[in-house]
N, CA and C atoms as a LAMMPS dump frame, in Angstrom:
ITEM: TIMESTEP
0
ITEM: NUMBER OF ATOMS
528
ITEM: BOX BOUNDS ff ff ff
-5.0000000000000000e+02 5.0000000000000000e+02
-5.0000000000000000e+02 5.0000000000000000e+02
-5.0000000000000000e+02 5.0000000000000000e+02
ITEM: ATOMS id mol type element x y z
1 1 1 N -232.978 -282.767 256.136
2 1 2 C -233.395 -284.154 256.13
3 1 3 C -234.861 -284.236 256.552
4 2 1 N -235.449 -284.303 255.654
5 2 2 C -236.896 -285.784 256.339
6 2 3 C -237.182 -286.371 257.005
7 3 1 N -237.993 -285.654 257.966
8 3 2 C -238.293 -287.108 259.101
9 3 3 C -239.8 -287.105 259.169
10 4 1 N -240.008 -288.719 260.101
11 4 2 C -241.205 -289.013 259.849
12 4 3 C -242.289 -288.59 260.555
13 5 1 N -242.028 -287.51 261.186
14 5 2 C -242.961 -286.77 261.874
15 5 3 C -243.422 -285.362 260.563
16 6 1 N -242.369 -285.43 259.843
17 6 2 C -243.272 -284.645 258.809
18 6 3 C -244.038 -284.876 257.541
19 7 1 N -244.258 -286.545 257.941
20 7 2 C -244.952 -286.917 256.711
21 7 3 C -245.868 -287.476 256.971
22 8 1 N -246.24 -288.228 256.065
23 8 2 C -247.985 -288.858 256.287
24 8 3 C -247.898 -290.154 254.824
25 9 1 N -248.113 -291.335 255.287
26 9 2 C -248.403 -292.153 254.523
27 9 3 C -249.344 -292.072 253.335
28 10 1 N -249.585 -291.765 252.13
29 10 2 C -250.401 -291.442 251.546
30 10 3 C -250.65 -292.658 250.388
31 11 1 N -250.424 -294.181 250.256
32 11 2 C -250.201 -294.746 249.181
33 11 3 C -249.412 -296.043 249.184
34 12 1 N -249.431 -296.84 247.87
35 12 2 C -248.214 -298.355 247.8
36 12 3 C -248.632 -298.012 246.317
37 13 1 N -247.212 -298.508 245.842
38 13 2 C -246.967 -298.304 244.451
39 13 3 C -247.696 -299.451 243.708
40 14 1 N -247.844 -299.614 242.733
41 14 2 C -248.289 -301.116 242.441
42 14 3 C -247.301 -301.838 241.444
43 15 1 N -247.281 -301.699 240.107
44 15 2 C -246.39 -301.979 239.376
45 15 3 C -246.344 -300.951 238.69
46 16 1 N -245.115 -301.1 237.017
47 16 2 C -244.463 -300.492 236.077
48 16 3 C -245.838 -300.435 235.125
49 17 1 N -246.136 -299.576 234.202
50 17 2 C -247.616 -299.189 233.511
51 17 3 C -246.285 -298.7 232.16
52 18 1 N -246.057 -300.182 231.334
53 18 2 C -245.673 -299.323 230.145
54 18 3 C -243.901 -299.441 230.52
55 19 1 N -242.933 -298.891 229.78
56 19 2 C -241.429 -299.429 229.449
57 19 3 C -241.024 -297.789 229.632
58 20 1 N -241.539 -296.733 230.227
59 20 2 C -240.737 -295.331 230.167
60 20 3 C -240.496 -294.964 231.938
61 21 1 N -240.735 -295.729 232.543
62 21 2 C -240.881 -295.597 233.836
63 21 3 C -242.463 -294.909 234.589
64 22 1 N -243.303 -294.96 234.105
65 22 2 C -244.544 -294.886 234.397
66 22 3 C -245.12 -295.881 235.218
67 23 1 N -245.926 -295.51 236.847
68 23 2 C -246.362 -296.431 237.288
69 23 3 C -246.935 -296.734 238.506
70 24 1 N -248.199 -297.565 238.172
71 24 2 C -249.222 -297.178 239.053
72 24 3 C -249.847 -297.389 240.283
73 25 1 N -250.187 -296.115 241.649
74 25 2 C -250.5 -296.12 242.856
75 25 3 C -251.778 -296.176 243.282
76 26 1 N -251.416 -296.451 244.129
77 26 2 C -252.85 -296.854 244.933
78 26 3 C -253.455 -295.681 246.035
79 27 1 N -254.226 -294.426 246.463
80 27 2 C -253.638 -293.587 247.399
81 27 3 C -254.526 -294.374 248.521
82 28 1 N -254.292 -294.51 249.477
83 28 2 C -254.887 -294.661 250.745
84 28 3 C -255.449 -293.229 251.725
85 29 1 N -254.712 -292.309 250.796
86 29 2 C -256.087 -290.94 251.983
87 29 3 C -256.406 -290.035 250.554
88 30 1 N -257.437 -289.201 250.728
89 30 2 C -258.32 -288.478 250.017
90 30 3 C -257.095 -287.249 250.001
91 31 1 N -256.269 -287.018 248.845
92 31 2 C -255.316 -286.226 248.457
93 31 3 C -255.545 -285.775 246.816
94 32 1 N -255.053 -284.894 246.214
95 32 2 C -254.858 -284.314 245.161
96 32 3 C -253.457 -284.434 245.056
97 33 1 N -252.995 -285.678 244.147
98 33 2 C -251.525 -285.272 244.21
99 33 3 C -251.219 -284.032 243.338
100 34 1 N -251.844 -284.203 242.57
101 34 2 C -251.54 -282.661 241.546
102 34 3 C -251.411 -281.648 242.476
103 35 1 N -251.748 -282.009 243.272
104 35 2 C -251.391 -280.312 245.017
105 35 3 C -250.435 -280.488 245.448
106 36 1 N -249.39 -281.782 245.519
107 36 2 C -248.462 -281.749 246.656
108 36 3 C -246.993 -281.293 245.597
109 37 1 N -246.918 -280.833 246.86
110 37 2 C -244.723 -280.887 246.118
111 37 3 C -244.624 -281.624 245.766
112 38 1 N -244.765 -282.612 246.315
113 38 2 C -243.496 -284.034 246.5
114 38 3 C -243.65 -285.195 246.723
115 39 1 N -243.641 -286.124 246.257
116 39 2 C -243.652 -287.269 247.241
117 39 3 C -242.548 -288.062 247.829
118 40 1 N -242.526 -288.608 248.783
119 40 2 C -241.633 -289.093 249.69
120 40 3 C -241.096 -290.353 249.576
121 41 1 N -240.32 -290.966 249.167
122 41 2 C -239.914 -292.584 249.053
123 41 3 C -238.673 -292.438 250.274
124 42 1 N -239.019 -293.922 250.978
125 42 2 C -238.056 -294.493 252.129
126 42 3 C -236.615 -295.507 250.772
127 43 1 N -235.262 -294.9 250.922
128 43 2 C -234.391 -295.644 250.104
129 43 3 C -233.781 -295.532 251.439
130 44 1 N -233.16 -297.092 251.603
131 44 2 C -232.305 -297.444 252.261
132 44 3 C -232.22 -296.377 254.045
133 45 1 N -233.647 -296.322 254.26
134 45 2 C -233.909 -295.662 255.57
135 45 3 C -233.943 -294.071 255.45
136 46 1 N -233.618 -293.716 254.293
137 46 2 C -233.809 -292.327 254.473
138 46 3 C -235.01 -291.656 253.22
139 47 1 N -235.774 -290.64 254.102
140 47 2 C -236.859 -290.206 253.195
141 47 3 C -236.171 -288.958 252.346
142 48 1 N -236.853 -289.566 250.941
143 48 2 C -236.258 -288.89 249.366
144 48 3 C -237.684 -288.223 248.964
145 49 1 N -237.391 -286.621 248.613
146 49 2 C -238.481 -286.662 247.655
147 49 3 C -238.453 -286.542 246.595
148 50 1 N -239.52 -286.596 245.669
149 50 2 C -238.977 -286.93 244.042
150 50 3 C -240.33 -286.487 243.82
151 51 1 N -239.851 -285.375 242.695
152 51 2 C -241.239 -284.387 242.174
153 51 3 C -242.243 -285.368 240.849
154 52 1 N -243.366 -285.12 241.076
155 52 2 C -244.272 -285.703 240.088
156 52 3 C -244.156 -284.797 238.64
157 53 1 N -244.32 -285.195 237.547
158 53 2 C -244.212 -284.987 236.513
159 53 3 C -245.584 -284.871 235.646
160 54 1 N -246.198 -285.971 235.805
161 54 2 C -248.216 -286.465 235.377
162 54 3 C -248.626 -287.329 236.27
163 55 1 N -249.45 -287.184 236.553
164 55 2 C -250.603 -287.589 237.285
165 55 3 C -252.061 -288.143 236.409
166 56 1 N -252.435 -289.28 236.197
167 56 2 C -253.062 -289.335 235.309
168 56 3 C -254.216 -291.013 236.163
169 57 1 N -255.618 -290.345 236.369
170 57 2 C -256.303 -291.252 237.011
171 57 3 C -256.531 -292.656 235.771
172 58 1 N -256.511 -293.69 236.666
173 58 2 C -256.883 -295.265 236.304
174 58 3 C -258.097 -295.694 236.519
175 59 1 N -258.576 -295.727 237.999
176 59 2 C -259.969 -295.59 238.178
177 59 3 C -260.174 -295.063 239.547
178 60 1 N -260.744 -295.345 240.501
179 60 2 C -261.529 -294.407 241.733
180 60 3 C -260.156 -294.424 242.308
181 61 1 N -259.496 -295.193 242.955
182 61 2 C -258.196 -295.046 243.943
183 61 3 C -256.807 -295.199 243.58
184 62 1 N -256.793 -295.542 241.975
185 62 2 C -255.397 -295.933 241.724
186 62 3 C -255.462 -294.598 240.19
187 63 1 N -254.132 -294.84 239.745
188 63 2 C -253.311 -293.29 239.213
189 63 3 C -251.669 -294.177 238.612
190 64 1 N -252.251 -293.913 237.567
191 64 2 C -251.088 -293.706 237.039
192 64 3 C -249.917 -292.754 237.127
193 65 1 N -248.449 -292.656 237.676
194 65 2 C -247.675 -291.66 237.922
195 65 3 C -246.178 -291.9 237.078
196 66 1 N -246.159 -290.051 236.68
197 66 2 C -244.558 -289.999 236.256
198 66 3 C -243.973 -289.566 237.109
199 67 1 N -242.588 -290.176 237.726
200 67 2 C -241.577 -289.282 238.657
201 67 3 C -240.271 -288.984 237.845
202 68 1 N -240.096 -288.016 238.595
203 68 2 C -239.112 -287.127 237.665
204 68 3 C -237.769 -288.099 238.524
205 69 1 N -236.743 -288.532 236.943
206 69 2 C -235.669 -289.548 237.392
207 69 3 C -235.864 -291.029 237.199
208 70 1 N -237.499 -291.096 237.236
209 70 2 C -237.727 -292.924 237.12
210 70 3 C -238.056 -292.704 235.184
211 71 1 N -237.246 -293.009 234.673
212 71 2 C -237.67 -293.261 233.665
213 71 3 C -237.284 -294.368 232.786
214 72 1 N -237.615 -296.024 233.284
215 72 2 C -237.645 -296.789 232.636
216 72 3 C -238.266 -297.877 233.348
217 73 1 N -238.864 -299.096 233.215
218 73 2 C -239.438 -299.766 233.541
219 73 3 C -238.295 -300.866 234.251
220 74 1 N -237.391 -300.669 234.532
221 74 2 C -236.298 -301.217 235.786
222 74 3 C -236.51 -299.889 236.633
223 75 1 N -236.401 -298.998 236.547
224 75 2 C -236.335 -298.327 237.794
225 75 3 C -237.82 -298.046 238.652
226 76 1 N -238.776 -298.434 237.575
227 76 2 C -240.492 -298.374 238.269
228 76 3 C -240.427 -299.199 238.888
229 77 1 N -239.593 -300.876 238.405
230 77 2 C -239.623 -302.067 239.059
231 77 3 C -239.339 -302.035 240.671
232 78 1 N -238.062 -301.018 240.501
233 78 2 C -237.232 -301.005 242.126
234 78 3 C -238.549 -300.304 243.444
235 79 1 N -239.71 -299.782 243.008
236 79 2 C -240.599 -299.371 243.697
237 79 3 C -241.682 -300.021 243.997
238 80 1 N -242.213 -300.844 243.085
239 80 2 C -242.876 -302.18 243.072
240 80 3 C -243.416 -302.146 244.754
241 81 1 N -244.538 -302.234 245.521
242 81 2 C -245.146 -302.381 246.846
243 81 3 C -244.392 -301.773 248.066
244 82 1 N -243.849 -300.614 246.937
245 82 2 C -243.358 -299.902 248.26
246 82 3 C -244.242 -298.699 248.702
247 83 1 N -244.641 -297.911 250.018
248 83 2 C -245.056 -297.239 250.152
249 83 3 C -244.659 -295.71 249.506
250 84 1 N -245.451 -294.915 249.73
251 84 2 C -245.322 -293.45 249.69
252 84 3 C -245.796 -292.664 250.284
253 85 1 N -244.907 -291.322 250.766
254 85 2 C -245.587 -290.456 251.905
255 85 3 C -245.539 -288.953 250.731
256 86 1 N -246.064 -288.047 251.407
257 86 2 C -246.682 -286.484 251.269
258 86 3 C -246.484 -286.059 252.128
259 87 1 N -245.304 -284.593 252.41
260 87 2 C -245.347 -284.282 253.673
261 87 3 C -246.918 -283.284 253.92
262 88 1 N -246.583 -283.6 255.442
263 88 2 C -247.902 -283.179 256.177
264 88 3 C -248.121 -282.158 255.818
265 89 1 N -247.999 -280.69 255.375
266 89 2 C -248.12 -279.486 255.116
267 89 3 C -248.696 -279.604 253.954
268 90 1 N -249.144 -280.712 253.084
269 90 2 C -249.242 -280.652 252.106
270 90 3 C -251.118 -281.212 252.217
271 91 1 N -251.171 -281.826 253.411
272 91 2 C -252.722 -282.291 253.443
273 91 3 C -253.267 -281.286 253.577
274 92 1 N -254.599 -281.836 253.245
275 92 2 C -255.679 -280.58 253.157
276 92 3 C -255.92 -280.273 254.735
277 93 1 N -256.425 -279.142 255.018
278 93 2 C -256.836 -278.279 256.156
279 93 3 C -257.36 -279.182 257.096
280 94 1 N -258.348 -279.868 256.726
281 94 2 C -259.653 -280.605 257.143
282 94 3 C -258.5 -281.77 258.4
283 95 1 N -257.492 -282.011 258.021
284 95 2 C -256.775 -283.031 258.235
285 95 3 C -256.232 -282.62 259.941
286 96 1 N -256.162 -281.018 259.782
287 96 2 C -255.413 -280.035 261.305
288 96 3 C -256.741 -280.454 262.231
289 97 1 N -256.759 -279.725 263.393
290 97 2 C -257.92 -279.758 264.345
291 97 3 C -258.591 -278.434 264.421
292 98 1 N -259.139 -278.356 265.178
293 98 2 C -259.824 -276.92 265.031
294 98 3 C -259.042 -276.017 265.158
295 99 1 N -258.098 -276.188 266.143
296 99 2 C -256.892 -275.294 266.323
297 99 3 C -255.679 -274.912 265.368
298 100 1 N -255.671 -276.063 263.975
299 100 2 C -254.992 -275.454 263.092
300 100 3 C -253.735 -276.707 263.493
301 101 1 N -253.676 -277.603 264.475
302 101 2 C -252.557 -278.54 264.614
303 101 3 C -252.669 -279.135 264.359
304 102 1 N -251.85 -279.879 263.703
305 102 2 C -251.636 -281.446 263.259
306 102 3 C -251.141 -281.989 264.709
307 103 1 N -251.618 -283.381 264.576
308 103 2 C -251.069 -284.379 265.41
309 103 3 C -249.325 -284.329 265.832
310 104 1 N -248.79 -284.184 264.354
311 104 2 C -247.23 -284.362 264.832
312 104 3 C -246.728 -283.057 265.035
313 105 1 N -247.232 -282.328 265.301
314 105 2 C -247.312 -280.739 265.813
315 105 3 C -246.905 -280.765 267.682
316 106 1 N -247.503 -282.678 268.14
317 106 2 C -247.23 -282.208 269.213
318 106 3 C -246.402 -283.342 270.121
319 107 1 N -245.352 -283.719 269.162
320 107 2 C -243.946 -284.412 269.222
321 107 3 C -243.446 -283.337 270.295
322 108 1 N -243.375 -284.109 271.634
323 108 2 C -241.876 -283.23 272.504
324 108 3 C -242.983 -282.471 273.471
325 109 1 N -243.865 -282.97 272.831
326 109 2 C -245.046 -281.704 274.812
327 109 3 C -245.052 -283.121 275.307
328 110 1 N -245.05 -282.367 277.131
329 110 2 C -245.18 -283.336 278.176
330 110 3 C -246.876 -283.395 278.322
331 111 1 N -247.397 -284.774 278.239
332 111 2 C -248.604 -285.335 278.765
333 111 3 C -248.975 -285.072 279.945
334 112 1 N -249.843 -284.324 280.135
335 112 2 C -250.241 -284.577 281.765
336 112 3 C -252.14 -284.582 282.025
337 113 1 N -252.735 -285.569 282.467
338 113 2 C -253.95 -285.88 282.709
339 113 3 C -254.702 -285.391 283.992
340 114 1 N -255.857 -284.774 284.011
341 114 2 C -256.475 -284.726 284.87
342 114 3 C -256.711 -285.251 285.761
343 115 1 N -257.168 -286.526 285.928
344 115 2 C -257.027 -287.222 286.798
345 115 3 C -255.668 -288.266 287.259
346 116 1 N -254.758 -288.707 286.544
347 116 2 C -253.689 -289.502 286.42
348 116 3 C -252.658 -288.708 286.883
349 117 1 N -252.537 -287.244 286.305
350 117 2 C -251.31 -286.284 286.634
351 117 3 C -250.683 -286.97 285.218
352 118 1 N -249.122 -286.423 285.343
353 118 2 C -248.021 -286.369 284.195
354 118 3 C -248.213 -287.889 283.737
355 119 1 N -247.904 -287.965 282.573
356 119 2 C -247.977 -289.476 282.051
357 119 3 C -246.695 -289.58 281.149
358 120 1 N -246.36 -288.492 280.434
359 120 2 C -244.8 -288.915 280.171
360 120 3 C -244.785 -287.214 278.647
361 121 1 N -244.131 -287.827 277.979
362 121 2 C -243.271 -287.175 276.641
363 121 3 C -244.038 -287.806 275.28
364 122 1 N -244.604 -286.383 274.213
365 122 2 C -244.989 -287.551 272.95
366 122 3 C -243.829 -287.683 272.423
367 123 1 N -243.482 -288.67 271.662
368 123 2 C -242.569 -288.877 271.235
369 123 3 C -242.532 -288.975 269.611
370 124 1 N -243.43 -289.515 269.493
371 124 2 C -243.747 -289.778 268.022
372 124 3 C -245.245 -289.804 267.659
373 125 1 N -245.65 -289.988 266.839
374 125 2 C -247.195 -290.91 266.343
375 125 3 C -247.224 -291.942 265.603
376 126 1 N -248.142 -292.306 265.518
377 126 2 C -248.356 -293.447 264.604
378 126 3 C -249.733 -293.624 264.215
379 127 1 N -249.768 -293.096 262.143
380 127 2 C -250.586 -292.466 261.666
381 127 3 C -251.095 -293.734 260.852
382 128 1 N -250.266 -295.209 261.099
383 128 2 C -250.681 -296.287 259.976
384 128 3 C -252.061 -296.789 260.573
385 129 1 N -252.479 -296.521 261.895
386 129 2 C -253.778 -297.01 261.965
387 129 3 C -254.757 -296.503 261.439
388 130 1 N -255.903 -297.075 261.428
389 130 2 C -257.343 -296.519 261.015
390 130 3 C -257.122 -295.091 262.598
391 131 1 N -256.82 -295.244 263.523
392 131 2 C -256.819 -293.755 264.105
393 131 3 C -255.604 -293.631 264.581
394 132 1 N -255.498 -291.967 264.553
395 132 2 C -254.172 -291.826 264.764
396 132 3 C -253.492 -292.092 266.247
397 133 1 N -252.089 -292.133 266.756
398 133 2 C -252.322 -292.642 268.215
399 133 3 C -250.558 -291.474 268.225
400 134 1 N -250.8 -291.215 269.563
401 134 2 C -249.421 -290.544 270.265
402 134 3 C -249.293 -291.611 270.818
403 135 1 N -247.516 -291.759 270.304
404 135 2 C -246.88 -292.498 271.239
405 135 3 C -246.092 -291.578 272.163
406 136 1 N -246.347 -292.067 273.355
407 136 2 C -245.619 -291.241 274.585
408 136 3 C -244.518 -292.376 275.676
409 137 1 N -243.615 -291.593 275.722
410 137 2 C -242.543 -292.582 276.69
411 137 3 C -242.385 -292.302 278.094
412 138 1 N -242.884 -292.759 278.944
413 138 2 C -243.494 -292.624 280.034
414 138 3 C -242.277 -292.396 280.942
415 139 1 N -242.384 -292.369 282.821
416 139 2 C -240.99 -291.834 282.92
417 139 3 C -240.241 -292.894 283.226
418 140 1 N -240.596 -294.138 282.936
419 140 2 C -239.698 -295.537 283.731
420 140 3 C -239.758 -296.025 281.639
421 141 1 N -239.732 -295.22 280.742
422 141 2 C -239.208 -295.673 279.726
423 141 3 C -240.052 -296.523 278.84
424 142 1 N -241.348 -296.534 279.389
425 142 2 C -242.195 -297.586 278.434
426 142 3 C -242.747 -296.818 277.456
427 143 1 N -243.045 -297.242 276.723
428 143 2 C -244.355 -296.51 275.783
429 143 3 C -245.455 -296.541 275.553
430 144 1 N -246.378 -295.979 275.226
431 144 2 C -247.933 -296.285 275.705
432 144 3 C -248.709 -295.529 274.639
433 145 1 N -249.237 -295.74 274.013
434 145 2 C -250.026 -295.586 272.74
435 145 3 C -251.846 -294.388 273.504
436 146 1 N -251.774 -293.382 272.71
437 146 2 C -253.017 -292.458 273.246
438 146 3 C -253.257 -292.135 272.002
439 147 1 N -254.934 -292.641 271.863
440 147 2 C -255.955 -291.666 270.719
441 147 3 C -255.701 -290.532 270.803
442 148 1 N -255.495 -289.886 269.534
443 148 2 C -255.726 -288.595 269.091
444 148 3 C -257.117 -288.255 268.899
445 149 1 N -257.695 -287.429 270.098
446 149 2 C -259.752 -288.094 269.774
447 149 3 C -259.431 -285.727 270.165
448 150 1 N -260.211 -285.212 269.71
449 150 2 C -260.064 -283.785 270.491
450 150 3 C -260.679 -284.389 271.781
451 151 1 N -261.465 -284.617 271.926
452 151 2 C -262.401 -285.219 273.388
453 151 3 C -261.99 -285.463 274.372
454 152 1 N -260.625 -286.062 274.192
455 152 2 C -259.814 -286.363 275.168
456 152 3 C -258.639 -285.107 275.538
457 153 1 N -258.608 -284.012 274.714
458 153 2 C -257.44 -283.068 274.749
459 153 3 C -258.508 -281.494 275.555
460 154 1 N -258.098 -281.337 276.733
461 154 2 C -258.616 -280.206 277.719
462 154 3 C -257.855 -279.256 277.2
463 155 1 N -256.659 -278.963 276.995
464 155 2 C -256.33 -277.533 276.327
465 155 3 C -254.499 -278.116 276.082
466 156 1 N -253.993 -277.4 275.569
467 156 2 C -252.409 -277.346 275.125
468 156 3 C -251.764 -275.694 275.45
469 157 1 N -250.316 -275.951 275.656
470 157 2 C -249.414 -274.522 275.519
471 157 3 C -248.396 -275.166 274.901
472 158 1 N -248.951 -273.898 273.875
473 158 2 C -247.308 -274.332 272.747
474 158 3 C -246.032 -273.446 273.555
475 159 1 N -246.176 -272.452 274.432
476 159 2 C -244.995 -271.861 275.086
477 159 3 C -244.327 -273.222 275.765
478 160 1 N -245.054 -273.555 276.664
479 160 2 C -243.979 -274.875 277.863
480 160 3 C -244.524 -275.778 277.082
481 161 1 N -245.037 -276.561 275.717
482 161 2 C -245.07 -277.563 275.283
483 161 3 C -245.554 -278.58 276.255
484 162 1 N -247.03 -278.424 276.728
485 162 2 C -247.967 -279.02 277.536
486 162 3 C -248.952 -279.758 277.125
487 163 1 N -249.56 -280.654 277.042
488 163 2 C -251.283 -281.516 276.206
489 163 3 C -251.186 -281.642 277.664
490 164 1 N -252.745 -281.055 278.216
491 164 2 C -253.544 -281.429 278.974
492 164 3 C -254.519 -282.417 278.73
493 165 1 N -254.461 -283.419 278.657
494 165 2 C -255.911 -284.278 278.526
495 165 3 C -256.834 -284.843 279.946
496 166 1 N -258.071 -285.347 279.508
497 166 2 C -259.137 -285.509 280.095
498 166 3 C -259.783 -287.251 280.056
499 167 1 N -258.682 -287.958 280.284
500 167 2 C -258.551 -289.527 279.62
501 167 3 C -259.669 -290.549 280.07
502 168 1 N -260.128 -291.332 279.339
503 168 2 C -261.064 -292.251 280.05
504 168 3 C -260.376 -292.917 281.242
505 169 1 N -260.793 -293.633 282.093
506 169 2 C -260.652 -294.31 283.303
507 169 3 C -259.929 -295.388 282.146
508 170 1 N -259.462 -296.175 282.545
509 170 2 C -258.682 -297.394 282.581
510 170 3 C -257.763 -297.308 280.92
511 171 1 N -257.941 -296.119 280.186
512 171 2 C -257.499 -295.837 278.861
513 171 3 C -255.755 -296.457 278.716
514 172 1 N -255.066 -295.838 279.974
515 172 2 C -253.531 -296.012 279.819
516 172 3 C -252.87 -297.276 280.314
517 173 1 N -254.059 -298.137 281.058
518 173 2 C -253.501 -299.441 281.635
519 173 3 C -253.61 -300.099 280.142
520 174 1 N -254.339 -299.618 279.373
521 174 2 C -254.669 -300.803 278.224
522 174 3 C -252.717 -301.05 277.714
523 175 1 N -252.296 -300.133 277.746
524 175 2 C -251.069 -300.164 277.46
525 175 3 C -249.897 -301.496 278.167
526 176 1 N -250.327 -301.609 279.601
527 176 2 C -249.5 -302.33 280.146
528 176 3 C -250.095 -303.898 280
């Protein structure tokens, strides 16, 4: 199963292009779909992937697409402004940190700050902003949103699943 720590928003469908199930996206990050496996559709809460067939540009950000299975202009319909993801393994390099990690690489290490001490568990991210943010669940259960900036990250162990960071002064109250 698919989960959303292994994907990455890449797109919204727009409409049906034509009566064979052809139909055209919008991408929101700098991707080659002709590179990826797969793309990802949310049906009824669970992520599906469904292999591309043609890929065929419209103009600078939108693309005409065949998916393998949609082939008629009722079933392009059922996608109509829905999003689409690419799993993460599939972005380009540039996307990891210097260290070669992705962000959701570090789901499940305990937070702990230099000056603050432990701050909690990442739990998830959340990649729909203009920057990416760890969500972490602190130990009385709240959650609290942290830039993914390197600037702020002093070192990591992937053995005990540790992020050391180096946080601005008043960064984690913004939360409360």
């Amino acid at each position: 199963m698919i989960k959303l720590s292994e994907i990455a928003e890449a797109g919204l469908f727009n409409k049906p292009h034509g009566i064979k199930g052809e139909i055209s996206a919008t991408l929101d990050i700098d991707i080659e779909l002709n590179d990826v496996r797969c793309i990802i559709i949310a049906i009824d809460g669970i992520f599906v992937p469904f292999f591309l067939t043609s890929v065929r540009p419209k103009n600078a950000d939108t693309f005409l697409l065949s998916i393998d299975g949609i082939d008629t202009e009722e079933k392009a319909q059922r996608l109509t402004n829905k999003p689409f993801f690419v799993l993460r393994s599939d972005l380009p390099e540039d996307d990891a940190s210097e260290d070669g990690m992705y962000a959701s690489d570090f789901i499940g290490y305990k937070v702990i700050d230099r000056t603050i001490g432990e701050i909690g568990e990442i739990v998830d991210i959340n990649d729909t902003t203009q920057n990416v943010l760890f969500i972490v669940r602190t130990h009385n259960g709240q959650e609290i949103f942290l830039p993914v900036v390197d600037e702020f990250i002093d070192s990591f162990d992937t053995e005990k699943k540790i992020l050391e960071t180096n946080l601005p002064e008043g960064l984690v109250d913004l939360n409360n």
